[in-house]
N, C-alpha and C positions, 0 to 999 in steps of 0.2 A: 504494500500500500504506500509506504514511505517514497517505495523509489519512481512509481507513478505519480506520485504530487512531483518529486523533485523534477521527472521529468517532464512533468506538463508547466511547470511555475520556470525550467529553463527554456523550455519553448516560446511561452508567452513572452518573456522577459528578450528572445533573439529577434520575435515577431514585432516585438515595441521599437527594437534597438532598429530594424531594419526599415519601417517604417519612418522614423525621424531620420533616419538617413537619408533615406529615397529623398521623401520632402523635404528638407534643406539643403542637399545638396544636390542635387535633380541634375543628374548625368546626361548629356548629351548621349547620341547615337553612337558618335565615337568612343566615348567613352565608354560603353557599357564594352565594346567590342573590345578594350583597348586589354593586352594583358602583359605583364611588368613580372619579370624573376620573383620578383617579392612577394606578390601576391597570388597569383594561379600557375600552375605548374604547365609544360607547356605539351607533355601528353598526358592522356586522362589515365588518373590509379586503378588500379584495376581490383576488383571484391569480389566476393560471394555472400549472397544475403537469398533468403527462403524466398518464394512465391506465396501465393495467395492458397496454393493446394500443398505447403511444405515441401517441396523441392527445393532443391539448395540449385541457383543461376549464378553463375559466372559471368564477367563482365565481359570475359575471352567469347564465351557465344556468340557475341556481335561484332567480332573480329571483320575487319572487311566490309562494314556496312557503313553509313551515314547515321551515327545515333544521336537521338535527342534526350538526353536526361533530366527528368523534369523531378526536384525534392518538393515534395508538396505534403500534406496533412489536412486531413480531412474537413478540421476545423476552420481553418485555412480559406474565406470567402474567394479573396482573389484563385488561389488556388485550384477551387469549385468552377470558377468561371470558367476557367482558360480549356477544364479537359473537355467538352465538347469540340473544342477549336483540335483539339489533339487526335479527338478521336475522326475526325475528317482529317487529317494529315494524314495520318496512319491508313486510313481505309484509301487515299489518294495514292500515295507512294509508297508503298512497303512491296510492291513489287519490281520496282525501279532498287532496292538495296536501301530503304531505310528504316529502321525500326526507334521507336519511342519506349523509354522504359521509364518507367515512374518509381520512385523510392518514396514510401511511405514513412514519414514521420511523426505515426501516428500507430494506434495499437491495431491489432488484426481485426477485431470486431467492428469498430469503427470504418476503417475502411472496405470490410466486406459489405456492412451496411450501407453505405456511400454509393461502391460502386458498382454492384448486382444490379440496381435497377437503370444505371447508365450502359450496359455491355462496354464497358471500356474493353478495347479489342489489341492491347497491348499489355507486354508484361507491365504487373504491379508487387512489386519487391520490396520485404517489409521492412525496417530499417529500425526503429523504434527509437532508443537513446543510440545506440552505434552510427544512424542516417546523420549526429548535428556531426560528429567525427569525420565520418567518409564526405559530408557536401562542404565541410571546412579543408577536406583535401583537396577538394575540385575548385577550391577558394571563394567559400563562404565564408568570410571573414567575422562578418556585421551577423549570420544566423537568419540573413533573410530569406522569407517565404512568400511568393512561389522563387526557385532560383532555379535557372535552366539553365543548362550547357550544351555545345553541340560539337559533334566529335564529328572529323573527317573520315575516310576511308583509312586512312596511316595511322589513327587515335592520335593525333591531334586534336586539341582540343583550338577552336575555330572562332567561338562563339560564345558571352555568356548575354545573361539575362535577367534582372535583380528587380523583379518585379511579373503582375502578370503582362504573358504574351500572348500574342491575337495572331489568328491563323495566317496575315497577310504578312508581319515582319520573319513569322517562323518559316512560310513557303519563302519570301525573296533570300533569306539565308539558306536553306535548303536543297536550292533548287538547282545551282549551280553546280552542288557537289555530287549530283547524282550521277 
């Protein structure tokens, strides 16, 4: 019980941080693209986190593809938004070589509640307290949510996103790489 407050009261508290971020300092276009030794690494780390039916997924699975990784939680409004925009992505190009994976920052029950009634049609991988670790490797620095990354065909990492994304700026980054 303890370690679910802790983990819900660290969340809120990445959610608040990322939020004053955004609005105060309101990143330009380039900027969000822009990526610095410092702060994101410049190919994407590679994990193993359970699915939705308990399979352990590999980040290597998507070796070769166009991926989008999107850390999100269910509570998460922006979050809620953007995955309908995802789920037309996914049903557009995933046979052109790209796939979306979502990491859940949030408990299983929660997001199977969520997302059963949306048929989200890409892997959802559960991350729980280990997803604020793994999206601070992808360089989430600030804990913000929604944060999206987007990996080339080499796993470079291409593209981030510190905020929600709308199906039009996620297809013109996309679209090229296919």
């Amino acid at each position: 019980m303890q370690k679910t407050i802790l983990f819900v009261l660290v969340a809120v508290l990445g959610l608040m941080a990322g939020f004053l971020a955004h609005k105060f300092m309101q990143p330009t276009s380039t900027e969000t693209t822009e990526k610095t030794a410092d702060s994101m690494p410049t190919t994407a780390p590679a994990f193993v986190l359970k699915d939705l039916e308990d399979m352990q997924r590999s980040s290597s699975e998507w070796d070769g593809k166009v991926v989008m990784i999107n850390f999100w939680a269910s509570w998460c409004p922006p979050c809620r938004r953007e995955i309908p925009a995802f789920i037309r992505l996914q049903e557009t190009y995933a046979e052109q070589g790209f796939v979306i994976v979502g990491i859940a920052l949030d408990n299983k029950q929660n997001i199977v509640d969520f997302s059963d009634p949306l048929a989200i049609n890409y892997p959802i991988l559960l991350a729980e307290e280990e997803g604020i670790a793994l999206a601070q490797a992808y360089g989430n620095h600030l804990g913000v949510l929604p944060y999206t990354v987007i990996i080339d065909r080499a796993g470079k990492i291409i593209y981030v996103h510190r905020s929600e994304l709308t199906y039009e700026v996620a297809e013109k980054v996309i679209k090229p790489l296919l």
